[in-house]
Backbone as XML, in Angstrom:
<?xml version="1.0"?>
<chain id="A" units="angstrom">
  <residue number="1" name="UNK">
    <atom name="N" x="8.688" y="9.049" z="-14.141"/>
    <atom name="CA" x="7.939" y="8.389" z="-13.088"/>
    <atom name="C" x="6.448" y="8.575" z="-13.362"/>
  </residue>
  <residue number="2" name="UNK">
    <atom name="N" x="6.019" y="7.317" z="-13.408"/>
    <atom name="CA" x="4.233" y="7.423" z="-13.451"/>
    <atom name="C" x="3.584" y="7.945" z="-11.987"/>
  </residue>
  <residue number="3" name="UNK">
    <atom name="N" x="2.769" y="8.986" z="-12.307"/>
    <atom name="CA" x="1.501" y="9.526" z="-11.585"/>
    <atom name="C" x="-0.187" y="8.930" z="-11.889"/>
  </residue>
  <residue number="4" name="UNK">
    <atom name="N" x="-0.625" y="9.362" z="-10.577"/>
    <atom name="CA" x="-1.935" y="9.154" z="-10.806"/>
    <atom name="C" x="-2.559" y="8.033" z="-11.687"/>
  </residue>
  <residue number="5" name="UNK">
    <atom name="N" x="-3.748" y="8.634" z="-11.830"/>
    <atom name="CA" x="-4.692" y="7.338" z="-12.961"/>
    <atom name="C" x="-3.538" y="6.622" z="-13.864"/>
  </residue>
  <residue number="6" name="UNK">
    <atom name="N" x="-2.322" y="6.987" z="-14.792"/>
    <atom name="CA" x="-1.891" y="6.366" z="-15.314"/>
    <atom name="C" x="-0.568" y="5.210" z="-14.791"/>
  </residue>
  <residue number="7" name="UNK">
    <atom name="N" x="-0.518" y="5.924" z="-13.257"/>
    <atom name="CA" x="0.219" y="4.994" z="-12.305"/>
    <atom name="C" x="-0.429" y="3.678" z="-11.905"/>
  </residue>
  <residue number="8" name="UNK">
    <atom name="N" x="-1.778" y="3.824" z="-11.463"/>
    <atom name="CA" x="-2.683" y="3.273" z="-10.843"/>
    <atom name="C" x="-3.218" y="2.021" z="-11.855"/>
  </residue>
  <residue number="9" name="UNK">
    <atom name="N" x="-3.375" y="2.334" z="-13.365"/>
    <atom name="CA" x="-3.933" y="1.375" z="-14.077"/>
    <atom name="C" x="-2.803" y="0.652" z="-14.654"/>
  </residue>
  <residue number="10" name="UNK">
    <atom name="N" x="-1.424" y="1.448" z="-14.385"/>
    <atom name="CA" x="-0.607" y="0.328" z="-15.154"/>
    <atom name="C" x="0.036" y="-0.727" z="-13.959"/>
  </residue>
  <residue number="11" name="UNK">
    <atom name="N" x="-0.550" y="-0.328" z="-12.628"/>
    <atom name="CA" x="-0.204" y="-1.394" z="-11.235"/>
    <atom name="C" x="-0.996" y="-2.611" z="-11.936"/>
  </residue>
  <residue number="12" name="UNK">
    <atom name="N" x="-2.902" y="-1.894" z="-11.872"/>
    <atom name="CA" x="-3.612" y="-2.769" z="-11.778"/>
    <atom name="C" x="-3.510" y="-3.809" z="-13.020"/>
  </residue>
  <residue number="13" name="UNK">
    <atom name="N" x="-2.874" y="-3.372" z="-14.102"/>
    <atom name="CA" x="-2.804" y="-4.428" z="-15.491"/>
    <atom name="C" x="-1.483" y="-5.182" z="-15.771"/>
  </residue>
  <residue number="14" name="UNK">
    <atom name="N" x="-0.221" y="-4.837" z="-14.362"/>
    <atom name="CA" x="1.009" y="-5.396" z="-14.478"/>
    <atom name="C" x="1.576" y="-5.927" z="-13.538"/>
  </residue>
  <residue number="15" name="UNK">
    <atom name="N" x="0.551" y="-5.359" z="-12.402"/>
    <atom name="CA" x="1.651" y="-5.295" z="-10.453"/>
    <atom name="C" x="2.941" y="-5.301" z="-10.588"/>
  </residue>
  <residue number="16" name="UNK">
    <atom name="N" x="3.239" y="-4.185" z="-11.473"/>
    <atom name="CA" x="4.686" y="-3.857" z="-11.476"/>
    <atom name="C" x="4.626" y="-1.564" z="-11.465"/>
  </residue>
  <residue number="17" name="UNK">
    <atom name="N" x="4.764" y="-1.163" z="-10.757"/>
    <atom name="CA" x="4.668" y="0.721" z="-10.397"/>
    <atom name="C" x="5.801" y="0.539" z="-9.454"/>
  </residue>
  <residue number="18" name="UNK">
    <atom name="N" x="7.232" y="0.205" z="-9.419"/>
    <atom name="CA" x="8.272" y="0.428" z="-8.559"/>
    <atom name="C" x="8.299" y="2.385" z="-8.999"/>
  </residue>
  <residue number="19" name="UNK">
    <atom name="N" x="8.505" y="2.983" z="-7.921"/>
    <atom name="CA" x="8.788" y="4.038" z="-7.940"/>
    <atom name="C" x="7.637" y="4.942" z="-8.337"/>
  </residue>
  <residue number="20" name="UNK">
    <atom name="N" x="6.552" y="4.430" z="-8.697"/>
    <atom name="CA" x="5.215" y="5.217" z="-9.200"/>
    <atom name="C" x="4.636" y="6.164" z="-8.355"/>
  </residue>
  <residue number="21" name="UNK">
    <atom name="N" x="4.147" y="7.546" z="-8.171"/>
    <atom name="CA" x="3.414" y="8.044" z="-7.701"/>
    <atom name="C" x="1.852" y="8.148" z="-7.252"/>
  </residue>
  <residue number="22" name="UNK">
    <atom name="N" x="1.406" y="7.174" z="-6.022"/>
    <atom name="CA" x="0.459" y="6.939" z="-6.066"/>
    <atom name="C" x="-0.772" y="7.265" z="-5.248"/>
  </residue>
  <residue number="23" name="UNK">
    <atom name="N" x="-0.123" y="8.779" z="-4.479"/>
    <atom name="CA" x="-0.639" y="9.042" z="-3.626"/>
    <atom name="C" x="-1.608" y="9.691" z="-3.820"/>
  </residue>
  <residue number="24" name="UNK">
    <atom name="N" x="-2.734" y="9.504" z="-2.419"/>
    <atom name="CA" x="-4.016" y="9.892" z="-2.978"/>
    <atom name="C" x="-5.013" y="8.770" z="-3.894"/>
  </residue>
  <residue number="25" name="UNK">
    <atom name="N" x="-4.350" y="7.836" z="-4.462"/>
    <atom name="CA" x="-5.338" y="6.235" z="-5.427"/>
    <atom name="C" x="-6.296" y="5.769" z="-4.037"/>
  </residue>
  <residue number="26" name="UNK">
    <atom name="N" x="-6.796" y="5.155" z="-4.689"/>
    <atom name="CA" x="-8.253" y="4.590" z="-4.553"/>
    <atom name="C" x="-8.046" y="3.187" z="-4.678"/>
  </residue>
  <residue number="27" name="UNK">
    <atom name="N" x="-6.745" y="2.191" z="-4.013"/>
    <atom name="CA" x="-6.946" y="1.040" z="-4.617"/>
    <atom name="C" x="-7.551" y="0.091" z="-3.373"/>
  </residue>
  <residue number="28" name="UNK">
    <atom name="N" x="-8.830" y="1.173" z="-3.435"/>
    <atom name="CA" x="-9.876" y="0.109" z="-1.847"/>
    <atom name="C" x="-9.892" y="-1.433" z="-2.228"/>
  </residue>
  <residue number="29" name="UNK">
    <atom name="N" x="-10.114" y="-2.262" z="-1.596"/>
    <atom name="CA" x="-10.167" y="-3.706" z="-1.897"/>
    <atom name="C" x="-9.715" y="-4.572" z="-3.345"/>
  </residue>
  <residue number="30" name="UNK">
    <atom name="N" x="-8.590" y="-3.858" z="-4.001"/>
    <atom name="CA" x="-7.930" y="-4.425" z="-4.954"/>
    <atom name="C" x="-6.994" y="-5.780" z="-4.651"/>
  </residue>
  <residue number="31" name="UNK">
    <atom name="N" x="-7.005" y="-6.242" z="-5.601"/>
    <atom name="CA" x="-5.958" y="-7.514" z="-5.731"/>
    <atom name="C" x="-4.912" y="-6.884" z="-6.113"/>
  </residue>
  <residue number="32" name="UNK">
    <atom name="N" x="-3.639" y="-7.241" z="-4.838"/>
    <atom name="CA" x="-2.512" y="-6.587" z="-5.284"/>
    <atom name="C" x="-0.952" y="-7.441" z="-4.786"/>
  </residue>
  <residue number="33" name="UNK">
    <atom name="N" x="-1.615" y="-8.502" z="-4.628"/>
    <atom name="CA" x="-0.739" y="-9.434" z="-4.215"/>
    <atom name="C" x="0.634" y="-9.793" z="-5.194"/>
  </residue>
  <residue number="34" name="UNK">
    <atom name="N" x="1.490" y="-10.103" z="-4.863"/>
    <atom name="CA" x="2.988" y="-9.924" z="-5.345"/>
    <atom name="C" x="3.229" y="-8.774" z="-6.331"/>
  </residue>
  <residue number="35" name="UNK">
    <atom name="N" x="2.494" y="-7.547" z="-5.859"/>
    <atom name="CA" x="3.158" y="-6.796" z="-6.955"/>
    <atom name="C" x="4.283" y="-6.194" z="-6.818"/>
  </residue>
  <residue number="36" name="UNK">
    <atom name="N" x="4.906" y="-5.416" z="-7.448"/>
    <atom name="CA" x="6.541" y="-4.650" z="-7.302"/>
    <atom name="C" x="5.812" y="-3.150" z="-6.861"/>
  </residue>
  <residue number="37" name="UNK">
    <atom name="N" x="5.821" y="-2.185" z="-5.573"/>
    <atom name="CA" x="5.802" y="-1.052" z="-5.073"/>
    <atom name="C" x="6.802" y="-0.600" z="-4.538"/>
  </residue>
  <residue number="38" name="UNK">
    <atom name="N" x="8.144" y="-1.468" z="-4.933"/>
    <atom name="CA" x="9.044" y="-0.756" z="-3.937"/>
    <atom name="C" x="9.348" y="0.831" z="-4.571"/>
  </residue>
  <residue number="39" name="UNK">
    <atom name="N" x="9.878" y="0.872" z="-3.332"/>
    <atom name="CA" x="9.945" y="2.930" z="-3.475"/>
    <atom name="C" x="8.959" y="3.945" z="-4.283"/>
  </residue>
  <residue number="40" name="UNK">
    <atom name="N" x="7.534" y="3.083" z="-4.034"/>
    <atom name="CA" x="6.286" y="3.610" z="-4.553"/>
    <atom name="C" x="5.982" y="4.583" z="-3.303"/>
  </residue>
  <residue number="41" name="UNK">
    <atom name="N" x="5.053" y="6.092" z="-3.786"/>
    <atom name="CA" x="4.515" y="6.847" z="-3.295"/>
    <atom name="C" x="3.326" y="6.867" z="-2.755"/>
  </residue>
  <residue number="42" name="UNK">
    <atom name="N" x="2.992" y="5.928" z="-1.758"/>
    <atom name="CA" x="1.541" y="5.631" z="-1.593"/>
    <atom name="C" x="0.996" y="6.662" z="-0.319"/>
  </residue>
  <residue number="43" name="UNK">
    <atom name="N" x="1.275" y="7.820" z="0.050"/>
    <atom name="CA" x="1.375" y="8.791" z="1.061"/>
    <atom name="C" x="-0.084" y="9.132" z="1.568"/>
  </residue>
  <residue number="44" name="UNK">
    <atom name="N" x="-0.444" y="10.083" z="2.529"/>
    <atom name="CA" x="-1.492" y="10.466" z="2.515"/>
    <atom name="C" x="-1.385" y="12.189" z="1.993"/>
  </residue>
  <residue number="45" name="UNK">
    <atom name="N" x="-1.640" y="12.091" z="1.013"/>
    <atom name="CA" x="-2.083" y="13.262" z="0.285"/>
    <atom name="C" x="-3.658" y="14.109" z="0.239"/>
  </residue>
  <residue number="46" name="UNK">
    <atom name="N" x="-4.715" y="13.386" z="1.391"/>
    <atom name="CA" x="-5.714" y="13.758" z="0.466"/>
    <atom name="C" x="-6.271" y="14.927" z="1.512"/>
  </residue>
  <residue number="47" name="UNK">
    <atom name="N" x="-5.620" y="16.075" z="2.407"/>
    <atom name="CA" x="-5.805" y="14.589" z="2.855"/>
    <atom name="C" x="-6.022" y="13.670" z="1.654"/>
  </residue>
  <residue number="48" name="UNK">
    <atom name="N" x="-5.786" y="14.088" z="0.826"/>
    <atom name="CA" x="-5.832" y="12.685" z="-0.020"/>
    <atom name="C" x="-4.887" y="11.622" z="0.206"/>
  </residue>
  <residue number="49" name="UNK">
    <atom name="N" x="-5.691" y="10.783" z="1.595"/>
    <atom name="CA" x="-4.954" y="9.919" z="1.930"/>
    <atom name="C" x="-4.716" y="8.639" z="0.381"/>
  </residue>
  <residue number="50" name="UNK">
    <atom name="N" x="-4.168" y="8.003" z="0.615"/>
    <atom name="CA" x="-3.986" y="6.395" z="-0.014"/>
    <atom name="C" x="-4.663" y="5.846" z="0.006"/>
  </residue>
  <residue number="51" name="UNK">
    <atom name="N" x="-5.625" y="5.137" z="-0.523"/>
    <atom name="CA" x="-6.674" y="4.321" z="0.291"/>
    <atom name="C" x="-6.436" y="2.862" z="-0.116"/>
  </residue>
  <residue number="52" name="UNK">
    <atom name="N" x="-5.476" y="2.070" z="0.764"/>
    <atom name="CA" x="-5.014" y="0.437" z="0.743"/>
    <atom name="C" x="-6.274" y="-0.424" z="1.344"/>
  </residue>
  <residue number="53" name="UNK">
    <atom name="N" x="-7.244" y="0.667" z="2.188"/>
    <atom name="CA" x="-8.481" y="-0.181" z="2.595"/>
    <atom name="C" x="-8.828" y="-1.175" z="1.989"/>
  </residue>
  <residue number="54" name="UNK">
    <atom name="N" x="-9.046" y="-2.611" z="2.950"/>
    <atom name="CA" x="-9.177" y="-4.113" z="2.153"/>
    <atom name="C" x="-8.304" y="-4.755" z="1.099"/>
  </residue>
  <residue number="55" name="UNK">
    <atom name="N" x="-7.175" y="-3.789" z="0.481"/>
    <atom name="CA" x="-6.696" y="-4.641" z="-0.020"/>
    <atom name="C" x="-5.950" y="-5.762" z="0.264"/>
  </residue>
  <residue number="56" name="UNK">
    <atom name="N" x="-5.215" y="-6.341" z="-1.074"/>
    <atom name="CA" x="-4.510" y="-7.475" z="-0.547"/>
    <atom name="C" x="-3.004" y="-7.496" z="-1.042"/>
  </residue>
  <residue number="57" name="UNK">
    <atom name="N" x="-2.464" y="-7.212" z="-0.255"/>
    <atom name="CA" x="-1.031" y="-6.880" z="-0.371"/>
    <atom name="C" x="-0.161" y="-8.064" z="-0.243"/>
  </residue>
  <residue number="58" name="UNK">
    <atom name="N" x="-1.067" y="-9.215" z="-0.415"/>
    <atom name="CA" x="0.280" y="-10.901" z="0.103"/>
    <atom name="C" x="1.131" y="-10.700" z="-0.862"/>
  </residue>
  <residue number="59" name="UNK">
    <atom name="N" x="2.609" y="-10.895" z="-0.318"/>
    <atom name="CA" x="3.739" y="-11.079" z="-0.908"/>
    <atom name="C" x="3.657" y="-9.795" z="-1.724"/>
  </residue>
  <residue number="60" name="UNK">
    <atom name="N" x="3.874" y="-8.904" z="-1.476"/>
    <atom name="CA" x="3.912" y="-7.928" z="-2.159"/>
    <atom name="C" x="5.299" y="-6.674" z="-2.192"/>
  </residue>
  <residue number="61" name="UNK">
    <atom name="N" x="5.995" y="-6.619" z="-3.041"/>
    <atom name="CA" x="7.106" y="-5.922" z="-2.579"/>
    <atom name="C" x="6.903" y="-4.594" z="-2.504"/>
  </residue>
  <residue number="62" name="UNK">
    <atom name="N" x="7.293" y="-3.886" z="-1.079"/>
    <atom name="CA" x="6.977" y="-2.430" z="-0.331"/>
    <atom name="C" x="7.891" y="-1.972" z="-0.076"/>
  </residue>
  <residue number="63" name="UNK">
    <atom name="N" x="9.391" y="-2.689" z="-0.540"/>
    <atom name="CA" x="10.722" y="-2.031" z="0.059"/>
    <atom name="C" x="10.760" y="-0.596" z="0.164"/>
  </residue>
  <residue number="64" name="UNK">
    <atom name="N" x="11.178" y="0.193" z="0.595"/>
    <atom name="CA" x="11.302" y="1.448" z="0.690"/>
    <atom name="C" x="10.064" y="2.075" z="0.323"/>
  </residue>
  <residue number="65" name="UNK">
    <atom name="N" x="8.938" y="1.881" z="0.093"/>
    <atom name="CA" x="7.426" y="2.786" z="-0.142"/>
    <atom name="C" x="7.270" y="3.496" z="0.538"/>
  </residue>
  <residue number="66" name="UNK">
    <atom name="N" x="6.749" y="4.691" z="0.397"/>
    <atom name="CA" x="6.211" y="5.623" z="1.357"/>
    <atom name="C" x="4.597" y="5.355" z="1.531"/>
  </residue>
  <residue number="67" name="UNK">
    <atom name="N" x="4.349" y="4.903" z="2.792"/>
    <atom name="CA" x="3.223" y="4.560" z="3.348"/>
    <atom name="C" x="2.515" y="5.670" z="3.844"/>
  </residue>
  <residue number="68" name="UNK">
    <atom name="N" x="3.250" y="6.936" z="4.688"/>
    <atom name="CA" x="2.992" y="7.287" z="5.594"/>
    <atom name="C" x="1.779" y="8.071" z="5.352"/>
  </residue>
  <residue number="69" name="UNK">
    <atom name="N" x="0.753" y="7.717" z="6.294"/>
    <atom name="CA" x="-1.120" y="7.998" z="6.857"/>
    <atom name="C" x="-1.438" y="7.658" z="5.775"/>
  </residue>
  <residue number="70" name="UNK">
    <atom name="N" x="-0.945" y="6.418" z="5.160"/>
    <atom name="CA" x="-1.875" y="5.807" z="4.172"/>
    <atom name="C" x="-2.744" y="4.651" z="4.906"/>
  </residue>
  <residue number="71" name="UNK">
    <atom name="N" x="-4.059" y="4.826" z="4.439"/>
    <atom name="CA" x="-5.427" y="3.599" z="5.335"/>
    <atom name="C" x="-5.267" y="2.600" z="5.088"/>
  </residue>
  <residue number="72" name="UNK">
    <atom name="N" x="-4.771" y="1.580" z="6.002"/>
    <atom name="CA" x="-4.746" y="-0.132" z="5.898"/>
    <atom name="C" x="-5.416" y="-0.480" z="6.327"/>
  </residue>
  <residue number="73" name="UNK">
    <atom name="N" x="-6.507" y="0.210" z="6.327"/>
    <atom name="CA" x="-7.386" y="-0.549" z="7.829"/>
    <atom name="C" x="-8.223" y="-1.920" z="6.351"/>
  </residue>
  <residue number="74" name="UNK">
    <atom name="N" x="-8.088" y="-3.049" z="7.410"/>
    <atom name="CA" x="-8.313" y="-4.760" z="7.022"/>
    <atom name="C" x="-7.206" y="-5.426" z="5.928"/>
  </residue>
  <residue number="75" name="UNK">
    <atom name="N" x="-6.575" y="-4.559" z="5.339"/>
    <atom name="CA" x="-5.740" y="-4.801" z="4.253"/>
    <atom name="C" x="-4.786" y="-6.088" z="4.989"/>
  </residue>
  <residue number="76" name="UNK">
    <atom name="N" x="-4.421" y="-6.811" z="3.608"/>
    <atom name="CA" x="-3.549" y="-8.139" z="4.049"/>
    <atom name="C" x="-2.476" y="-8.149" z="3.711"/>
  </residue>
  <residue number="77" name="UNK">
    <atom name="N" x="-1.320" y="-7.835" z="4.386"/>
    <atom name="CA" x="0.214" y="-7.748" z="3.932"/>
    <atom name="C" x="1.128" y="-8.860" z="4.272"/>
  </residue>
  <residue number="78" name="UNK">
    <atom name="N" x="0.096" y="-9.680" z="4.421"/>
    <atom name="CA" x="0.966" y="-11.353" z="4.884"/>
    <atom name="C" x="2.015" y="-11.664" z="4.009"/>
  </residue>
  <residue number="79" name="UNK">
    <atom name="N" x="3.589" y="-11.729" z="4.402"/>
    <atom name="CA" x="3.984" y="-12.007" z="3.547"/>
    <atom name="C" x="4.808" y="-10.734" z="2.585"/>
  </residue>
  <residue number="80" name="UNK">
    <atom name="N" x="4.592" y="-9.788" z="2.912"/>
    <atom name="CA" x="4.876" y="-8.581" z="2.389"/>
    <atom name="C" x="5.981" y="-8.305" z="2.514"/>
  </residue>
  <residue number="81" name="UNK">
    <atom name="N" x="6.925" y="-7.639" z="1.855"/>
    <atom name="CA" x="8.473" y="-6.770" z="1.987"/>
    <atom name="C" x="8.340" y="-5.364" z="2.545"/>
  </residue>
  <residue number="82" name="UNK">
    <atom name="N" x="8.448" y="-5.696" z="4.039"/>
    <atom name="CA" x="8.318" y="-4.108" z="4.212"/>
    <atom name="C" x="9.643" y="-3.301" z="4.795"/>
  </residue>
  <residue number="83" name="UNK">
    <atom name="N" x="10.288" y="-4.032" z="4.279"/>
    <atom name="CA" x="12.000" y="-3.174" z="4.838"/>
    <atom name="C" x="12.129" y="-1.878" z="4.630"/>
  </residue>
  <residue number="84" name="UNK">
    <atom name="N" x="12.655" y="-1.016" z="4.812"/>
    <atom name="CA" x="12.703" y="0.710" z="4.954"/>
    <atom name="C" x="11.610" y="1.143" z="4.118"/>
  </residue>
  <residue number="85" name="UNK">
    <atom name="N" x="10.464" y="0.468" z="4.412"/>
    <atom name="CA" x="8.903" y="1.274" z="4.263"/>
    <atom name="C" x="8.428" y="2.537" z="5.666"/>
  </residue>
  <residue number="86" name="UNK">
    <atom name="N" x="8.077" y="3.695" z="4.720"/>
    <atom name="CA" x="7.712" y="4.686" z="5.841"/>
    <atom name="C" x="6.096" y="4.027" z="6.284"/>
  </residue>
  <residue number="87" name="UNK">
    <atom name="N" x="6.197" y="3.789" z="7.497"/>
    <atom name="CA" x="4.595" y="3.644" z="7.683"/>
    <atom name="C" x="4.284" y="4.694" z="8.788"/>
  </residue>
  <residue number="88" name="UNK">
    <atom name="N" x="4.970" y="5.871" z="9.371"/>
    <atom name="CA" x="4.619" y="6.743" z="9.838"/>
    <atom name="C" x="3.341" y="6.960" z="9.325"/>
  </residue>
  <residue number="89" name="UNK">
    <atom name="N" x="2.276" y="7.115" z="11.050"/>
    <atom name="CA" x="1.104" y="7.513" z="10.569"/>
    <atom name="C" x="0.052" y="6.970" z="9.805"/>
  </residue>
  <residue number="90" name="UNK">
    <atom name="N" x="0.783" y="5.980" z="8.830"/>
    <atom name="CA" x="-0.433" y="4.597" z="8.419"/>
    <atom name="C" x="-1.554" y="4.396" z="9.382"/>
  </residue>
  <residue number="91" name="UNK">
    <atom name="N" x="-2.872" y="4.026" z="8.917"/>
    <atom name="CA" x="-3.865" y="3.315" z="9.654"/>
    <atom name="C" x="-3.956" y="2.059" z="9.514"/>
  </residue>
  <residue number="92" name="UNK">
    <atom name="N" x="-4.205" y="1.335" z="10.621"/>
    <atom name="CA" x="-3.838" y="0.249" z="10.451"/>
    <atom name="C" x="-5.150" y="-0.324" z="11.609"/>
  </residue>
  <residue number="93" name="UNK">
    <atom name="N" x="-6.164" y="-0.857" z="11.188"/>
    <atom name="CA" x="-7.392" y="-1.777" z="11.993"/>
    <atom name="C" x="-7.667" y="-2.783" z="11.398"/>
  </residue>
  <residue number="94" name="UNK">
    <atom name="N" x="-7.428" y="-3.991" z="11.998"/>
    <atom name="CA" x="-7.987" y="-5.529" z="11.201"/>
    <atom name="C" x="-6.804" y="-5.816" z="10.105"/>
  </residue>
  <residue number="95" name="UNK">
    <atom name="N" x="-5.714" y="-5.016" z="10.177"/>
    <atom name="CA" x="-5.128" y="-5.438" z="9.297"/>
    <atom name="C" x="-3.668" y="-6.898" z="9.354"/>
  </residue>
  <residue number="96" name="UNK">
    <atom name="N" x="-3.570" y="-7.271" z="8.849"/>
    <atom name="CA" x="-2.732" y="-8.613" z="8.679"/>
    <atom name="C" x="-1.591" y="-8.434" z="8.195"/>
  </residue>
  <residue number="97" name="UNK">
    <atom name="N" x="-0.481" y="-8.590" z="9.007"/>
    <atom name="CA" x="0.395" y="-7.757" z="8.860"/>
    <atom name="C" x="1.525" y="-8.663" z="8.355"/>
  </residue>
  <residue number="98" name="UNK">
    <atom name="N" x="2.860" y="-8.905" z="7.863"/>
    <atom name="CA" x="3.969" y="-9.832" z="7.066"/>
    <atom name="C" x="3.612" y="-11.149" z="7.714"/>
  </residue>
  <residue number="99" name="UNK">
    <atom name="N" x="3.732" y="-11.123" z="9.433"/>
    <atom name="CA" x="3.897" y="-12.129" z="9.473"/>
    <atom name="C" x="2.712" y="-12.977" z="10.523"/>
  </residue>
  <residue number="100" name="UNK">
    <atom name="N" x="1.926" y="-12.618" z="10.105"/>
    <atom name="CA" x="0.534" y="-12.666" z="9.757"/>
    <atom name="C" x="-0.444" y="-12.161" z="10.936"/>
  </residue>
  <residue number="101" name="UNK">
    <atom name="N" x="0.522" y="-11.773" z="11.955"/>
    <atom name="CA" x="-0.606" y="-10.806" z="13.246"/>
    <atom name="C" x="-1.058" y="-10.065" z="12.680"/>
  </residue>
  <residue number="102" name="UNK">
    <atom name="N" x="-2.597" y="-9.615" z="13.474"/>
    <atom name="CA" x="-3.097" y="-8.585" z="13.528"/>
    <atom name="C" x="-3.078" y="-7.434" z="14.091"/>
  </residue>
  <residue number="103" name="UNK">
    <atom name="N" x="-2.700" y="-6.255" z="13.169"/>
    <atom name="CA" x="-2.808" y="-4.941" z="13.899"/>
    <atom name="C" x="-3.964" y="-3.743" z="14.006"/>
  </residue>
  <residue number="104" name="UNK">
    <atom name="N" x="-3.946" y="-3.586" z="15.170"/>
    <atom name="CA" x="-5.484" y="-2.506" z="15.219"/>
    <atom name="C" x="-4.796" y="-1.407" z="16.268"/>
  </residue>
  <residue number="105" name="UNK">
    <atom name="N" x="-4.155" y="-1.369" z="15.964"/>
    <atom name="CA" x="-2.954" y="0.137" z="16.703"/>
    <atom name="C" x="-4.037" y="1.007" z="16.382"/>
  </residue>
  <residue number="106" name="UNK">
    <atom name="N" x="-5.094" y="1.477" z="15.370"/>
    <atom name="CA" x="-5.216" y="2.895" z="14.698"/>
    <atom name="C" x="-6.998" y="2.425" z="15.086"/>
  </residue>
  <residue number="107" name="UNK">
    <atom name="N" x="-7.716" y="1.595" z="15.674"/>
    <atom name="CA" x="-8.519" y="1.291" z="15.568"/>
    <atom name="C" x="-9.597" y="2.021" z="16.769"/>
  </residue>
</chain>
């Protein structure tokens, strides 16, 4: 299973990290639309939280990911697979959610 920086750059050069360890990344306002995350580790570790801030998650598969107190705040998941995704604790402000409301629960 890929960790860290070498998890993170082989998302950003494939949008494919199913199962990758990614907690604690930095993927603030990335393009991340249809990528494969299912049963990815996107946790809050960093507190090194996750930081999904601004990204763009359209159509993006999240099946089973671990979300939980990872920052969504504005991030766009329109469209997204979020079936047995942990989002315990996620932040979530301005963000755009599968089916395309907005949530500001965390705001």
């Amino acid at each position: 299973m890929l960790s860290g920086e070498a998890a993170k750059r082989q998302l950003l050069e494939t949008k494919e990290c199913a199962g990758c360890d990614l907690s604690s990344s930095n993927l603030f306002s990335e393009n991340l639309s249809e990528a494969n995350l299912s049963r990815a580790n996107l946790q809050n570790a960093d507190l090194g939280r996750a930081n999904l801030q601004s990204a763009t998650l359209q159509d993006a598969n999240l099946l089973g990911a671990n979300l939980f107190g990872a920052n969504l705040f504005g991030a766009n998941l329109t469209g997204a697979n979020l079936r047995e995704t942990d989002l315990y604790g996620a932040k979530f402000c301005n963000t755009t959610m599968p089916d395309g409301s907005i949530n500001n629960d965390g705001c």
